[in-house]
N, C-alpha and C positions, 0 to 999 in steps of 0.2 A: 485425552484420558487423564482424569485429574480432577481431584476433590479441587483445586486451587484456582479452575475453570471454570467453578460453579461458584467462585468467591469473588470474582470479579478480575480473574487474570484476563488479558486479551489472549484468545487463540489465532496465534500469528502461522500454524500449522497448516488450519486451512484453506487462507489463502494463497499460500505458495504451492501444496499440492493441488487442486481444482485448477489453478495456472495450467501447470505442468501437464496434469490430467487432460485439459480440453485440448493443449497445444497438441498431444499425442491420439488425438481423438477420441479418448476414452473420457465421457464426462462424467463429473461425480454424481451419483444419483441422490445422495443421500450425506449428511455429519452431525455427529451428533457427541455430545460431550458429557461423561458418566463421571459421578464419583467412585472415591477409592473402597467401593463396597463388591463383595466376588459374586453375592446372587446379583446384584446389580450389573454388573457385566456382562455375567454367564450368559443373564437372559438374554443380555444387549445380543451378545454374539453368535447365539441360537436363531436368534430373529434376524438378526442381518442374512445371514448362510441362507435361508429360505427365500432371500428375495435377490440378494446378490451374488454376482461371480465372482469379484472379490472384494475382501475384507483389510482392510489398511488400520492398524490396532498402534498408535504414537502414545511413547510413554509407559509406566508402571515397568518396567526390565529392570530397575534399581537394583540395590542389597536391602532395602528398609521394609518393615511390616506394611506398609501401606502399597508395596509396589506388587499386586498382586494380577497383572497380565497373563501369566504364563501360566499360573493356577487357574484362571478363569477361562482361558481358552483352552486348558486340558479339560476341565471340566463339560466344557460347553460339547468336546467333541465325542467324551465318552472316554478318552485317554490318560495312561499314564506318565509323570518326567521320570527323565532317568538323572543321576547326576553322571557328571562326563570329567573326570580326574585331568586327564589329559587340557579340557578348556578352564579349569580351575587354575591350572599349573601357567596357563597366558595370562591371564586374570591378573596371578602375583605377578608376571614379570612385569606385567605393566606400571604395576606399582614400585617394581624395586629399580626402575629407570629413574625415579624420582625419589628415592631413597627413602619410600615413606612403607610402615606395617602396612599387611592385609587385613583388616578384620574379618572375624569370623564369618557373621553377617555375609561377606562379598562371595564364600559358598551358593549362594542363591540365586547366583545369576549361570551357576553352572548346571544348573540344572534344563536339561531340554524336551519339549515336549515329545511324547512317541512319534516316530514316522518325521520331524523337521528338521530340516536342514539350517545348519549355524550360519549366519551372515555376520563376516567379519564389523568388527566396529574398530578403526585407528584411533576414533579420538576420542576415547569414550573407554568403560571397563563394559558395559552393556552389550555382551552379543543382540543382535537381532534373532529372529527365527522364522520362517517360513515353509509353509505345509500349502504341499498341491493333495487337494482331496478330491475323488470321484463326484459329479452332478450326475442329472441325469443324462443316462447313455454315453457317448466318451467325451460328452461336455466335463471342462475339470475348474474345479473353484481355487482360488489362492486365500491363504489369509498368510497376512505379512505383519509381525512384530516387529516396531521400530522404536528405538530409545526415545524420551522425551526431548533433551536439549536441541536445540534445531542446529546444530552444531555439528550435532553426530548423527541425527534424522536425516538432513536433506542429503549429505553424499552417500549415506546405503541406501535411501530411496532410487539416487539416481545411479549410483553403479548396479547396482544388486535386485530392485524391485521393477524401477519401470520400464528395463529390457524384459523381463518376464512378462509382465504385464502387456507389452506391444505385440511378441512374441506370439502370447496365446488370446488375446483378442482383437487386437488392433491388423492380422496378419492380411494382406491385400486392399487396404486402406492405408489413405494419408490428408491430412491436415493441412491444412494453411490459415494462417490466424494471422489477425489485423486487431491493434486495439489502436483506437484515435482519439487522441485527448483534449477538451474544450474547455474556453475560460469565455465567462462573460454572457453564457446562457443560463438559463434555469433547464433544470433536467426535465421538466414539463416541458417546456421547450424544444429543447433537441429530442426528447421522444415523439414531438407530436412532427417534428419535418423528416423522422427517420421512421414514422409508422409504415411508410407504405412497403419498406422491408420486415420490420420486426410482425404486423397485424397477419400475414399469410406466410411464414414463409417455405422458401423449396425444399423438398428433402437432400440432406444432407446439409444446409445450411441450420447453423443458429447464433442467437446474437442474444446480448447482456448490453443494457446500460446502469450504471452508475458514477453517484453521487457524492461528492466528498469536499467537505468545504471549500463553496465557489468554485469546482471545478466538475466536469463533466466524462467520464471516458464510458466511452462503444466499442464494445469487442463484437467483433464478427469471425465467424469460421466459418470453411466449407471443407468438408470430405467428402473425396474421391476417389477412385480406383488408385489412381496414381499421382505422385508427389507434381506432377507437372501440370494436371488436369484443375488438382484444386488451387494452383494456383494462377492461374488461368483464370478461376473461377473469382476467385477474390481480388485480381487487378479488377475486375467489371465490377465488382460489390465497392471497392475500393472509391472507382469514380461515382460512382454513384452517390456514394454517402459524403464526398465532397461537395458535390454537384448540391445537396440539400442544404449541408452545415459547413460550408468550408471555411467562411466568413470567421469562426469562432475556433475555427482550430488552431492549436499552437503547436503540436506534435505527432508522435506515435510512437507506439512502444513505452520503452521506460522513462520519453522526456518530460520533463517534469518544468513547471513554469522558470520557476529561477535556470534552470538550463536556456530553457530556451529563449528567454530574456536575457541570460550571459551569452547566449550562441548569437544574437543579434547584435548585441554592444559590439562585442569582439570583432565582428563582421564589418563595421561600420566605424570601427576604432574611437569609439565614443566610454565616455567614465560617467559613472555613477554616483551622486551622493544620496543617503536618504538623512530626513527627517520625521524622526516619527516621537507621539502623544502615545496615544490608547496601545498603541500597539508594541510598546514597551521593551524594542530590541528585536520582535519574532522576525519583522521583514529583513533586515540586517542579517540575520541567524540564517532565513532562508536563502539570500542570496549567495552567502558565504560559503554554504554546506557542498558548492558546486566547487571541483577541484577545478583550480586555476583562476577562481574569480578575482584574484588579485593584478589580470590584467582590465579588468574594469570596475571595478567598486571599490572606491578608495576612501570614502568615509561614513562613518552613520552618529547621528546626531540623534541621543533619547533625552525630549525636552519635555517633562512632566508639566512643572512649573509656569506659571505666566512670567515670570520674570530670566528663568533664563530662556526663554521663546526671545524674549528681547533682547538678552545680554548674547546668548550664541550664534541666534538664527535670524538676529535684525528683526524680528515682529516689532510694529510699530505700536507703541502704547493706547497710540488711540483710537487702531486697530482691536487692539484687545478691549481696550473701555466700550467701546461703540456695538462691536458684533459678538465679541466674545473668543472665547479660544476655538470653541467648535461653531466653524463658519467657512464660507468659502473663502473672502478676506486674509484669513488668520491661515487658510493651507496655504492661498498665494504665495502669500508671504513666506513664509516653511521655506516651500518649494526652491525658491527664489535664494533665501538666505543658506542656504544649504548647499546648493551649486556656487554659491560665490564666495562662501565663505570655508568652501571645501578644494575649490580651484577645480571642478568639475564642467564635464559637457552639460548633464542635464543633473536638474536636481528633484526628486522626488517628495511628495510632503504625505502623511494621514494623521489626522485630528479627528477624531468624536470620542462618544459614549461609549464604552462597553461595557455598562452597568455591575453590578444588577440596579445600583442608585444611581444618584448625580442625573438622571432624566429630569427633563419638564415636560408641559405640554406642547413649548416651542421646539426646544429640543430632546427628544423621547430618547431614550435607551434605545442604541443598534443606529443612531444616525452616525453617521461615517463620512468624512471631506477628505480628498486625497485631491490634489495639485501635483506639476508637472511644469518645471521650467526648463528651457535649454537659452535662456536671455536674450533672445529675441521673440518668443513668445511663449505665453503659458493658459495652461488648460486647470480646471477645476469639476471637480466631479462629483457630484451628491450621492450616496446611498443611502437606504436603510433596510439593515439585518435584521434579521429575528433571532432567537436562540440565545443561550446562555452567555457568561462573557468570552470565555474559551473560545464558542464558537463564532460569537461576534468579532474578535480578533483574527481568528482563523480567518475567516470570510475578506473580511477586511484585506490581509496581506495578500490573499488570491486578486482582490480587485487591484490592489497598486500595482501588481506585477501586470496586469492584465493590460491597466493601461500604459506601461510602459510599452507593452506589445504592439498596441494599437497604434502610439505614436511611431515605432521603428515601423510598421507595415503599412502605415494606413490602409483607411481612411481616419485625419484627426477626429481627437478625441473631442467628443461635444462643447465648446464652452457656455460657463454660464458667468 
């Protein structure tokens, strides 16, 4: 909910709720992102209630003119707010822990709509609010206001909302969720060796794939009468979707490549260097972002230049004269200079383009060489990306990670 939505904020809201939503078996039917206009709302909120049983309204609970949630779902239901002295009077102490005024202004958030009940907020001035209205017959609909910051969103969501929620829909059902994560396919790909689940499938099951730079994850669920049954049900969906794509998986759940590339090193007691061109520190940044990676990755080398390619990372000058910087020659080399001149097991390398210029016809924009040394042998790997430079990069650090994978698990990486 937010004019700032519709400006080019990412809404990071809905994909942590829809999570949460499907893991509790209740999937989201519908989201959709309004500016800070109140007929704009209203209508929003009139039209959801007629299709939905409930309504999840993030954001506009502020003190400011633009924060007009609470006016547009009074509106929407036909109701009046009252103001509540009493939640006014929390409001300031919140502020006088911190030894700062109240503004006048922050009166507005004490105001609650007729018939809802206050849902505390700790970390926030923003109560929440929440109304059970009659549907039809003793079916009953919720709508649930929740603060904008995902700060103060996700723990009333989950102390306050989605027991509610389980309570009066979810009641004699349960969920088992798998999500499985792939490097090194194309999502055409893994949809087409996991069609003969997603093309028919059973009731109570459903599955999602996506796509996000060079990386692949398949969520599957199944609900059941009971917490035992569906999972039960998803150890078999489980082997199954190995049984298609296991070759390319690297996880599940929340693992993430650089994890599970540190879960391997660490395993194997083996160290990390990289060398990286185009990709200008991000592999470095990824690998790093894993807590503890400083028992395996111990150095990264950003070698823009042809000259310090030679002075840091040993490239051979006539290496560089002969094939160029972007070349498989030129990652060898990387690869190679990098683990020995880092004191490392293996050494990682990636050199290309990632435009939008600097293309040829020999070497076009999106071609990518990553290399792989451990000094007794080394691997070289061609690609070429499509998409912007971002996403050329992006793509890029999935592939280096991808074949470090490859080498820890085989089967080796192709050489060329």
């Amino acid at each position: 909910m937010g004019t700032e939505l519709l400006s080019g904020q990412v809404n990071t809201h809905q994909a942590y709720l829809s999570t949460a939503l499907n893991a509790a078996g209740l999937p989201l039917a519908r989201e959709g992102s309004l500016p800070d206009d109140l007929a704009e709302i209203t209508a929003a909120v009139r039209e959801a209630l007629k299709r939905s049983d409930a309504l999840l309204l993030c954001g506009g609970l502020g003190p400011t003119f633009d924060d007009i949630s609470r006016e547009a779902v009074a509106a929407a239901l036909g109701r009046s707010m009252r103001y509540r002295p009493a939640l006014y009077a929390r409001i300031k102490k919140k502020f006088s822990r911190y030894r700062l005024p109240v503004p006048e202004e922050n009166k507005r958030q004490a105001f609650v709509i007729e018939g809802a009940s206050v849902l505390p907020n700790p970390f926030g001035s923003a109560p929440g609010q929440l109304l059970r209205l009659r549907g039809g017959g003793s079916r009953v609909k919720l709508v649930a206001l929740m603060p904008g910051p995902f700060s103060e969103m996700a723990p009333m969501f989950e102390a306050h909302i989605l027991p509610r929620l389980r309570a009066a829909y979810a009641r004699g059902r349960a969920t088992a969720h798998l999500c499985v994560r792939m490097s090194g396919v194309p999502e055409s790909v893994a949809d087409e060796k996991l069609a003969f689940l997603t093309d028919d499938p059973a009731p109570g099951r459903s599955f999602t794939i996506l796509s996000s730079d060079g990386q692949v994850s398949f969520h599957a669920a199944a609900t059941e009468a009971t917490a035992r049954r569906a999972a039960a049900v998803l150890k078999v969906l489980r082997r199954r979707i190995y049984a298609a794509v296991g070759e390319h998986v690297f996880g599940e759940g929340a693992e993430t490549l650089e994890s599970a590339v540190g879960r391997r090193l660490r395993a194997r007691s083996l160290t990390l260097a990289v060398a990286e061109s185009c990709t200008g520190g991000w592999l470095g940044r990824r690998l790093t972002s894993v807590p503890g990676s400083s028992d395996y990755f111990i150095c990264g080398v950003i070698a823009y230049s042809n000259r310090l390619k030679t002075k840091l990372l040993g490239v051979s000058g006539r290496t560089l004269a002969r094939f160029g910087a972007v070349s498989s020659h030129c990652a060898r080399e990387m690869a190679a200079g990098a683990r020995r001149s880092c004191g490392a097991t293996l050494g990682l390398s990636v050199t290309g383009v990632a435009g939008p210029g600097g293309g040829s016809r020999k070497k076009p924009v999106g071609l990518v060489y990553f290399g792989l040394d451990d000094g007794k042998r080394s691997a070289v790997i061609k690609a070429r990306f499509s998409g912007n430079r971002e996403v050329v990069r992006a793509r890029a650090v999935a592939a280096a990670l991808t074949l470090v994978l490859r080498r820890l698990k085989a089967p080796r990486a192709k050489e060329i």
